[in-house]
C-alpha positions as CSV (number, residue, x, y, z in Angstrom):
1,X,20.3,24.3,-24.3
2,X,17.5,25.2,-25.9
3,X,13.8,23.3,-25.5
4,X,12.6,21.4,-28.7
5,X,9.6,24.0,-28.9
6,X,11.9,26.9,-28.3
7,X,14.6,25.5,-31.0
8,X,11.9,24.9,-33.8
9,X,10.1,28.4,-32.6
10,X,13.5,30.1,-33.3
11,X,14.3,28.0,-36.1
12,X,10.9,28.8,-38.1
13,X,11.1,32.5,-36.8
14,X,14.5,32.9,-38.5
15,X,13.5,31.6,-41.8
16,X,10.0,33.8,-42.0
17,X,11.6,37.2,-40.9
18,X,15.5,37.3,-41.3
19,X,17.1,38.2,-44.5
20,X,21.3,36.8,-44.2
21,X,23.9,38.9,-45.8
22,X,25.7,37.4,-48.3
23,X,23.5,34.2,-48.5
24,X,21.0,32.6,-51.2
25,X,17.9,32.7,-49.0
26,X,16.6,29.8,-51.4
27,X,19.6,27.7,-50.4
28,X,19.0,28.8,-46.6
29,X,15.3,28.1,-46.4
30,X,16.1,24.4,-47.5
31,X,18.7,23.6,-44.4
32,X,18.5,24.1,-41.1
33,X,20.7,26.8,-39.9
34,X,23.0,26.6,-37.0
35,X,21.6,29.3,-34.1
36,X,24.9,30.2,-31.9
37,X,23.4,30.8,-28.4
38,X,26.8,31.2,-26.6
39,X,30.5,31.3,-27.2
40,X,34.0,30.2,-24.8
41,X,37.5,30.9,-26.2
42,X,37.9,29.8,-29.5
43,X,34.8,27.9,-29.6
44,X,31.3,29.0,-30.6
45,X,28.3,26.8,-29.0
46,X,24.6,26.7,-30.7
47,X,21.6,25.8,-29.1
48,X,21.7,22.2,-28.7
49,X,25.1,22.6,-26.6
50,X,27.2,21.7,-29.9
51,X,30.8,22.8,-30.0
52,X,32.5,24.6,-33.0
53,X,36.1,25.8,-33.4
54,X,35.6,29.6,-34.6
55,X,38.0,29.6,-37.8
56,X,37.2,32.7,-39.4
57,X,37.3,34.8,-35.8
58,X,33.3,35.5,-36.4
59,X,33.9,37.4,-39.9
60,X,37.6,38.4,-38.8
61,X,36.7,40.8,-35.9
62,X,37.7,38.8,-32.7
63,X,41.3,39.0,-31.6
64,X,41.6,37.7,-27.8
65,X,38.4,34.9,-28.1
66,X,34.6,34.9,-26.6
67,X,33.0,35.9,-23.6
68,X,36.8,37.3,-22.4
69,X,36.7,38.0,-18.6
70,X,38.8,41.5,-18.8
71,X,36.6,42.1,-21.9
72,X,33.3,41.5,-20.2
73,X,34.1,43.5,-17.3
74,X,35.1,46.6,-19.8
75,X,31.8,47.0,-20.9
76,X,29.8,46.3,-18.0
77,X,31.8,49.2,-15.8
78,X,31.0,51.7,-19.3
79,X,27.5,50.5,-19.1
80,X,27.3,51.6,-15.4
81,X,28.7,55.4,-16.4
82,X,26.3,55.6,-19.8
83,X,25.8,53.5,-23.1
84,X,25.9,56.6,-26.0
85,X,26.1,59.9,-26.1
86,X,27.0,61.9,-29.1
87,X,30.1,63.2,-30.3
88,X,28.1,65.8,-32.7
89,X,28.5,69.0,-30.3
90,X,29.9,67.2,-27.6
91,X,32.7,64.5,-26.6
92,X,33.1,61.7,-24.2
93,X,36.1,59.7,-22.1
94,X,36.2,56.3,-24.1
95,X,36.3,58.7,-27.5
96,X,39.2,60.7,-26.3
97,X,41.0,58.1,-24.3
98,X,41.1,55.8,-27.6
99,X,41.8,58.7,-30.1
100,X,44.8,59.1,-28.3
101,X,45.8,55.2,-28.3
102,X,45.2,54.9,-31.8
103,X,47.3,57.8,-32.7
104,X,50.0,56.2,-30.5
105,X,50.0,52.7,-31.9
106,X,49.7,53.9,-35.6
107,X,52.5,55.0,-37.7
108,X,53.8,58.1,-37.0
109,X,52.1,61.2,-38.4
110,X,48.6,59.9,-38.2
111,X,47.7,62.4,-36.0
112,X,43.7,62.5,-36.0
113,X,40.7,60.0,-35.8
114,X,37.5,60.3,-37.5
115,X,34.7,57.0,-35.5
116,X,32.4,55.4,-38.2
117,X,30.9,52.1,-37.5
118,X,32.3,49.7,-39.7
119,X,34.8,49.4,-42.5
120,X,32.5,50.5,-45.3
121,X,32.2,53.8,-43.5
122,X,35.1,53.8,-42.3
123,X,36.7,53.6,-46.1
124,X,33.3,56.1,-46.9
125,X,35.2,58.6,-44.6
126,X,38.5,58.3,-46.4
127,X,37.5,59.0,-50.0
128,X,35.2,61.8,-48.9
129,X,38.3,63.3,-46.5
130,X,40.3,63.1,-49.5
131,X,38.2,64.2,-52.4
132,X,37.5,67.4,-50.1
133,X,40.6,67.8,-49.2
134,X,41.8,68.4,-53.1
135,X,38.9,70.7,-53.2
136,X,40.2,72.9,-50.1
137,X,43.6,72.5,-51.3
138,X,42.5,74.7,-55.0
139,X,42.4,71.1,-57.3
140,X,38.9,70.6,-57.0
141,X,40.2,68.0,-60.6
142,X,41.1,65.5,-58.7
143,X,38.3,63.7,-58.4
144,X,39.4,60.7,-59.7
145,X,40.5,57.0,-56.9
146,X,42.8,54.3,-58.4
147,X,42.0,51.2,-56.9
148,X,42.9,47.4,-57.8
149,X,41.0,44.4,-59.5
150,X,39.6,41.9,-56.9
151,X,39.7,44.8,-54.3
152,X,36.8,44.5,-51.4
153,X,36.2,47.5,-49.1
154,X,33.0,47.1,-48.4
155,X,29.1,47.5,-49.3
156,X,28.1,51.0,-49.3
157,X,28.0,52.7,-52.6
158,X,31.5,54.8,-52.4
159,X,33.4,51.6,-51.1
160,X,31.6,49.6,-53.7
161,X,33.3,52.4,-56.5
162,X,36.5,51.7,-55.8
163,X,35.8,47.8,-55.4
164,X,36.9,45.2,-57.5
165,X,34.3,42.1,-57.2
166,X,32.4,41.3,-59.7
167,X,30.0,39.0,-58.3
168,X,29.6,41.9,-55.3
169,X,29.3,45.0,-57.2
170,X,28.2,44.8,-61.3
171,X,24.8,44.8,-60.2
172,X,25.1,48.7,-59.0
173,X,27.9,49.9,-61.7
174,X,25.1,52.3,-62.7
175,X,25.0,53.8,-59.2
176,X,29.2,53.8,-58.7
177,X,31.3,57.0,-59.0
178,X,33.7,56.7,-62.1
179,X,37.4,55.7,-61.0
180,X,40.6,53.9,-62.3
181,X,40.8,49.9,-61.8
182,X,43.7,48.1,-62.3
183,X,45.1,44.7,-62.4
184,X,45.4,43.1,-58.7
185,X,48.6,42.9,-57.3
186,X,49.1,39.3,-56.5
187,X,52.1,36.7,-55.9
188,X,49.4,34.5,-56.7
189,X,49.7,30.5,-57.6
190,X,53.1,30.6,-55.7
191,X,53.4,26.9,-56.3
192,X,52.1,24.4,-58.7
193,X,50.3,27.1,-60.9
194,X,52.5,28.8,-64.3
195,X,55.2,31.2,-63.0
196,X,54.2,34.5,-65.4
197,X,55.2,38.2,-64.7
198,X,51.4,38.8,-63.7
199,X,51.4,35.7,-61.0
200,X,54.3,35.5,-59.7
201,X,56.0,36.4,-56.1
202,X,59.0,37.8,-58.2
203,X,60.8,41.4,-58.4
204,X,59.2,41.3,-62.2
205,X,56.0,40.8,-61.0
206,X,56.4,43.9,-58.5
207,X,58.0,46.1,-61.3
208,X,54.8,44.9,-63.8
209,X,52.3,46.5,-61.3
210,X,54.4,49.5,-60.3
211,X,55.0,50.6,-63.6
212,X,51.0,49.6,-64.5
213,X,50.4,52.4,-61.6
214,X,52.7,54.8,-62.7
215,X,51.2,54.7,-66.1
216,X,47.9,55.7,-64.9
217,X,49.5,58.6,-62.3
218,X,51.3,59.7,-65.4
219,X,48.3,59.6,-68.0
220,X,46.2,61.7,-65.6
221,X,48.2,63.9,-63.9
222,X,46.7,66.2,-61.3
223,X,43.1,64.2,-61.5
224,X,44.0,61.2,-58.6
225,X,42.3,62.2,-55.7
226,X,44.3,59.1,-53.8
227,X,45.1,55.2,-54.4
228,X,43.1,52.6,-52.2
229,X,44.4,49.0,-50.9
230,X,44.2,46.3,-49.0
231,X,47.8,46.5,-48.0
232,X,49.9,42.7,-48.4
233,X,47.0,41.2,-48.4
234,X,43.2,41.3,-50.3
235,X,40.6,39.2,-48.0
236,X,37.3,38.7,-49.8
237,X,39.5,39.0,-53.5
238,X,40.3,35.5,-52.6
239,X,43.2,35.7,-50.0
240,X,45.8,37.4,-52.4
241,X,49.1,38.4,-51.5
242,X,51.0,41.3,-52.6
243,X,54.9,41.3,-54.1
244,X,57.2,42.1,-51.6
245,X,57.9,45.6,-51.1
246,X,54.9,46.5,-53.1
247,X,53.3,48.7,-50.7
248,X,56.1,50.8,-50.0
249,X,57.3,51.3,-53.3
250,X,53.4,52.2,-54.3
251,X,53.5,54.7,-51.4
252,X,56.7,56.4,-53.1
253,X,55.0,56.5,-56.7
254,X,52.0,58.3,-54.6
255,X,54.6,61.0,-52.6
256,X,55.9,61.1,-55.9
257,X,52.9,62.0,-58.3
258,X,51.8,64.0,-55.4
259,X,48.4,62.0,-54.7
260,X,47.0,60.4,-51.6
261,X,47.8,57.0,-50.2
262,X,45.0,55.2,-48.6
263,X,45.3,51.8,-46.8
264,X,42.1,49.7,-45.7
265,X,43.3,47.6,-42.7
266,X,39.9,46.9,-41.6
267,X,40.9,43.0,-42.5
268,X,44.4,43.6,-42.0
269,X,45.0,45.8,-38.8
270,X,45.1,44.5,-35.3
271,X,47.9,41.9,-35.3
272,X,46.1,39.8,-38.1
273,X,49.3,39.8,-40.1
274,X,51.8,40.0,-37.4
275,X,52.4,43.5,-36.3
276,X,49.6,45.8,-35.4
277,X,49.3,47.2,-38.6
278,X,50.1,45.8,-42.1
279,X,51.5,49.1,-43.9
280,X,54.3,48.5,-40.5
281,X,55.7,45.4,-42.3
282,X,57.1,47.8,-45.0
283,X,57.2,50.7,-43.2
284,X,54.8,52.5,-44.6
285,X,52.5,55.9,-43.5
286,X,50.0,56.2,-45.2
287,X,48.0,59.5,-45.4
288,X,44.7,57.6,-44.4
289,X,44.4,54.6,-42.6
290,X,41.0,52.6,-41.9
291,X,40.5,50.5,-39.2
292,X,37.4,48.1,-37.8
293,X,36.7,44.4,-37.4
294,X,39.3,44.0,-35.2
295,X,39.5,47.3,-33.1
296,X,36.9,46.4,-30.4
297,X,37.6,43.1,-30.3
298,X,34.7,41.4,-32.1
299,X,32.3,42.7,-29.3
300,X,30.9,45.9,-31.0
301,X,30.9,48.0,-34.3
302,X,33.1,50.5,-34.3
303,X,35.3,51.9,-37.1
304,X,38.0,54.4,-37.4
305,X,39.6,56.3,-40.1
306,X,43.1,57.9,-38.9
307,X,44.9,60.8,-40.6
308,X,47.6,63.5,-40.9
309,X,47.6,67.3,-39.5
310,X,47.7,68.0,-43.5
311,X,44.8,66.8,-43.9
312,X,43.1,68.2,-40.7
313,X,44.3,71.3,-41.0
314,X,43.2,71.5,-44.9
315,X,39.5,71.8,-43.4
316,X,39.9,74.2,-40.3
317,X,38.4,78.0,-41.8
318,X,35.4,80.6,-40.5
319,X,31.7,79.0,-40.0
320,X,31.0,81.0,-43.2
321,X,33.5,79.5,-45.4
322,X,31.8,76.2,-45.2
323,X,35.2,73.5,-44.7
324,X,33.8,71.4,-42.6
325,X,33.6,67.8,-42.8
326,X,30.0,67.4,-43.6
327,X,29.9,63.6,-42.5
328,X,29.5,62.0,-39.2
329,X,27.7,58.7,-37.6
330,X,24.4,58.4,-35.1
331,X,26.9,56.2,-33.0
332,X,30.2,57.6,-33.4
333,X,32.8,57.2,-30.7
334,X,29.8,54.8,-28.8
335,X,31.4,55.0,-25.5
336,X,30.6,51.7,-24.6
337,X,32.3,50.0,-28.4
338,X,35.5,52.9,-27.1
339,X,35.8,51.3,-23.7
340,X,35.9,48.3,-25.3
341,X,38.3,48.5,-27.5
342,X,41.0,50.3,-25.3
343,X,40.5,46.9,-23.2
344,X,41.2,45.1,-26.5
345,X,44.6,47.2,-27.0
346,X,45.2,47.1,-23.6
347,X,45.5,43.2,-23.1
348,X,47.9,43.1,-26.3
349,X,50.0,45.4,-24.3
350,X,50.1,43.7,-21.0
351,X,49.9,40.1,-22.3
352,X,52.9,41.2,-24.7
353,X,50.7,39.6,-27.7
354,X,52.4,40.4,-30.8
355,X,55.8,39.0,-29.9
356,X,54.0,36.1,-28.1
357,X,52.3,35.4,-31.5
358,X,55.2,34.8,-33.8
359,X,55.6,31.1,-32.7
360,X,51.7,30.6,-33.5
361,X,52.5,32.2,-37.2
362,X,55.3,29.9,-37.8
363,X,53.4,27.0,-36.7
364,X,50.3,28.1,-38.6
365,X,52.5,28.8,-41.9
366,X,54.3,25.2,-41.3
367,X,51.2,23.3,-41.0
368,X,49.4,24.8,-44.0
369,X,52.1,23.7,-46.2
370,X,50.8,20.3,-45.2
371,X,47.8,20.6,-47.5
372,X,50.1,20.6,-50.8
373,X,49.4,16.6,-50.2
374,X,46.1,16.9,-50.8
375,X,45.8,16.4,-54.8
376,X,43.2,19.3,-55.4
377,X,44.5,22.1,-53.4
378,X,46.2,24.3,-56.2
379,X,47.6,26.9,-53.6
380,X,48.3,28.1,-50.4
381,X,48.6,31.8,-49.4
382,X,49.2,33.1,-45.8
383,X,50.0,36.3,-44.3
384,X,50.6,36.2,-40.6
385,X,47.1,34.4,-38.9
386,X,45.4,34.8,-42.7
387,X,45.7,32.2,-44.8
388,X,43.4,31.1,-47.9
389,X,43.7,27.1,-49.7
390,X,42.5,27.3,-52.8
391,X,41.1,24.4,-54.5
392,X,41.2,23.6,-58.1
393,X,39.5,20.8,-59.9
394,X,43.0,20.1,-61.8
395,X,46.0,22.4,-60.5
396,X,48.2,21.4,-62.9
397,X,46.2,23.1,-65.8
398,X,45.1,26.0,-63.4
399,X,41.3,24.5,-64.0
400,X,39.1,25.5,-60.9
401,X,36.1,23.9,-59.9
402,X,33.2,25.4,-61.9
403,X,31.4,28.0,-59.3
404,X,27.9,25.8,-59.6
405,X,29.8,22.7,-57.7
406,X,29.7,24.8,-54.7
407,X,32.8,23.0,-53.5
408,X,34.3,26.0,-51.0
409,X,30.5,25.1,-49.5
410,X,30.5,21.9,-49.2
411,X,34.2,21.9,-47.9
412,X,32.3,24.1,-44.9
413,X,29.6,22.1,-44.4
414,X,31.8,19.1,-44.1
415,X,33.8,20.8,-41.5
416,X,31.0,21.7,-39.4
417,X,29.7,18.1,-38.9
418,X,33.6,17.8,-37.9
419,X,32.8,20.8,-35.1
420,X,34.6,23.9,-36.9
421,X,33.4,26.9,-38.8
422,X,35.1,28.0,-41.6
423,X,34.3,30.6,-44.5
424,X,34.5,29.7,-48.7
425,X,35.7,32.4,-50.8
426,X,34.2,30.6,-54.0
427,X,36.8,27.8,-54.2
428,X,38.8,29.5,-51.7
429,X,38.8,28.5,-48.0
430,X,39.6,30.9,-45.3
431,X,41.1,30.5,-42.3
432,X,41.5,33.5,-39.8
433,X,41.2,32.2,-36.5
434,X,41.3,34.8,-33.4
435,X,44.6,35.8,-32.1
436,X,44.7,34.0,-29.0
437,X,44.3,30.8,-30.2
438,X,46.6,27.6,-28.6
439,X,49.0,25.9,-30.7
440,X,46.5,23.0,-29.7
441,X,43.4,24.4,-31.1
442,X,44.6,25.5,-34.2
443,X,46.1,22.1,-34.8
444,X,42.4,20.5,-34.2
445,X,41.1,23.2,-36.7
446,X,43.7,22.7,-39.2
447,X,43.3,19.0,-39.1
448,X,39.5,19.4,-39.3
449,X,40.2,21.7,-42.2
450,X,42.3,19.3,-44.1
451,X,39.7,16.1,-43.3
452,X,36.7,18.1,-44.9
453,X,39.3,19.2,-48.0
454,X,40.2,15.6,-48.7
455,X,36.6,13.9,-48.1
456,X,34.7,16.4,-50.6
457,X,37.3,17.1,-52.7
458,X,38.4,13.1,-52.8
């Protein structure tokens, strides 16, 4: 714990030199921000020795909980051998050794890996492997990404091009590469909300964005480049879940009209929905596949972007004929974020995590549908240890709470006097706890959860 001088020292130096992402610095200036000095498990402890469940898994990156022993001693054995070293001319063990577990735990075919550093780059990587590829492959015309409404694959400007969030990205639509947006598709107000062929978990609502795709492949044929998603489920779109089957009819229509299928599992991969991978639920290979958050545990940034000998080979030619991948990262395949994360794969492995985690995704799924009691929550959507409430000022009429109430805020505030941290989408709260969270735990969070819901929301 923290002095009082060294707590109001740290406290004044945060709010005269750090800018927050994501955050109204006017708003932050006025409260006094929560410092996290230390974390155990589950929980996340600030500077006065204060307690707080970790709901949203520190932005959705960490799987097996804080300060993890086998974790810990991963990177301090790296750290003895050397922290970086470059990949551009050179290679190192972690790099290798986890290319070759990533190719292994992927869907077949994916047969390369690209490092980045986060999911914007690693989703970067992707459109440029594919727009180049077209070029290599004599149809330098496709140039063109379909992408979905709501989408969210991050902040840099080519992942911001084929977003889909308003709020995020109008600001820069002068800077954006042109591309083809359509309609999200979500099974979305699966309960008290009007049951229409655009919001419904329903074959009709499948077949009404399939054929909406298929339009666009068919109005522009030869000019898609590839089709980006957030496969079963879009995380900063508000928690949206896709129709049942979607992805891998979508990935047919792509074989199909001859295009590239990209899927962004930065959010998604890791055992967040219940397999290792999302596109695995549908069986589904994609011919890019982006990976982060997750993938070294919440410990380090690393990114990676994973695809077919297609595509590889599409770039292998002379020096002279210039098909090289002109991209690349100062920290790329960072040995010690590598070492890392093969510890992270590793312990789901030997601790047999994925099957293990099926009774914590029932009970997390049965205990959600608790907060249909609670008169202003307007929907529920969860996807394995995902889950979003949305609250609505009347659900019967589909009225949400108008954006200036701040209600998703003050739903998080109110939970953090009750010890938990949580994450508002808007009017949407998140829950994404790490993976190795006790049935125990993630009753005290839910609980918490549903407290600060029904005192803010009345």
């Amino acid at each position: 714990m923290q002095s009082l001088r060294d707590r109001e020292k740290l406290i004044a130096w945060d709010k005269d030199y750090l800018w927050h992402p994501f955050t109204q610095m006017r708003d932050w200036l006025a409260d006094e921000p929560i410092i996290i000095e230390r974390g155990e498990g589950v929980y996340l402890i600030d500077i006065d020795g204060n307690r707080y469940l970790d709901g949203i898994a520190s932005m959705w990156t960490n799987v097996h909980g804080h300060n993890h022993p086998e974790l810990n001693a991963a990177l301090k054995a790296q750290l003895d051998r050397i922290a970086h070293s470059t990949l551009l001319g050179y290679s190192n063990i972690p790099a290798i050794q986890l290319a070759q577990k990533l190719v292994e735990i992927t869907p077949s075919g994916l047969n390369k890996v690209f490092y980045s550093d986060n999911g914007s780059t690693a989703v970067e990587v992707a459109l440029k492997m594919a727009y180049q590829y077209w070029q290599h492959k004599g149809q330098p015309q496709r140039n063109l990404f379909v992408h979905f409404d709501k989408a969210y694959h991050g902040d840099t400007v080519g992942a911001m091009s084929v977003g889909g969030i308003e709020s995020f990205h109008s600001t820069f639509s002068s800077l954006l590469f042109k591309s083809i947006r359509l309609s999200a598709p979500e099974a979305y107000r699966t309960s008290k909300a009007a049951d229409t062929s655009r919001n419904a978990s329903t074959d009709s609502a499948k077949t009404y964005w399939l054929n909406a795709v298929e339009r666009v492949l068919s109005e522009n044929t030869k000019q898609i480049a590839g089709i980006i998603l957030e496969p079963l489920i879009q995380g900063a779109g508000g928690m949206l879940i896709s129709p049942k089957g979607f992805l891998k009819e979508l990935a047919a229509l792509a074989k199909k009209w001859e295009t590239l299928l990209i899927v962004d599992e930065v959010m998604t991969g890791l055992g967040r929905t219940g397999k290792m991978w999302a596109c695995e639920h549908e069986n589904v290979t994609p011919d890019l596949l982006c990976t982060a958050k997750g993938l070294a545990a919440g410990y380090l940034p690393l990114a990676a972007t994973l695809t077919t000998d297609e595509i590889y080979n599409a770039f292998l030619g002379e020096y002279r004929d210039l098909k090289t991948f002109f991209h690349g990262h100062t920290f790329t395949g960072n040995p010690l974020a590598c070492a890392v994360a093969l510890e992270n794969i590793a312990i789901f492995e030997r601790e047999n995590l994925l099957d293990r985690l099926q009774i914590t995704v029932k009970h997390f799924n049965k205990r959600l549908q608790e907060f249909y009691a609670l008169p202003h929550v307007g929907d529920v959507r969860v996807c394995g240890m995902a889950a979003g409430i949305e609250l609505m000022k009347n659900p019967e009429t589909n009225t949400p709470y108008p954006f200036e109430e701040k209600v998703g805020i003050r739903i998080c505030k109110a939970a953090l006097a009750q010890g938990a941290i949580l994450r508002p989408l808007v009017n949407t709260i998140v829950l994404m706890p790490p993976l190795q969270i006790s049935i125990s735990e993630l009753d005290s969070l839910l609980d918490i959860t549903y407290r600060a819901i029904s005192e803010v929301t009345g």
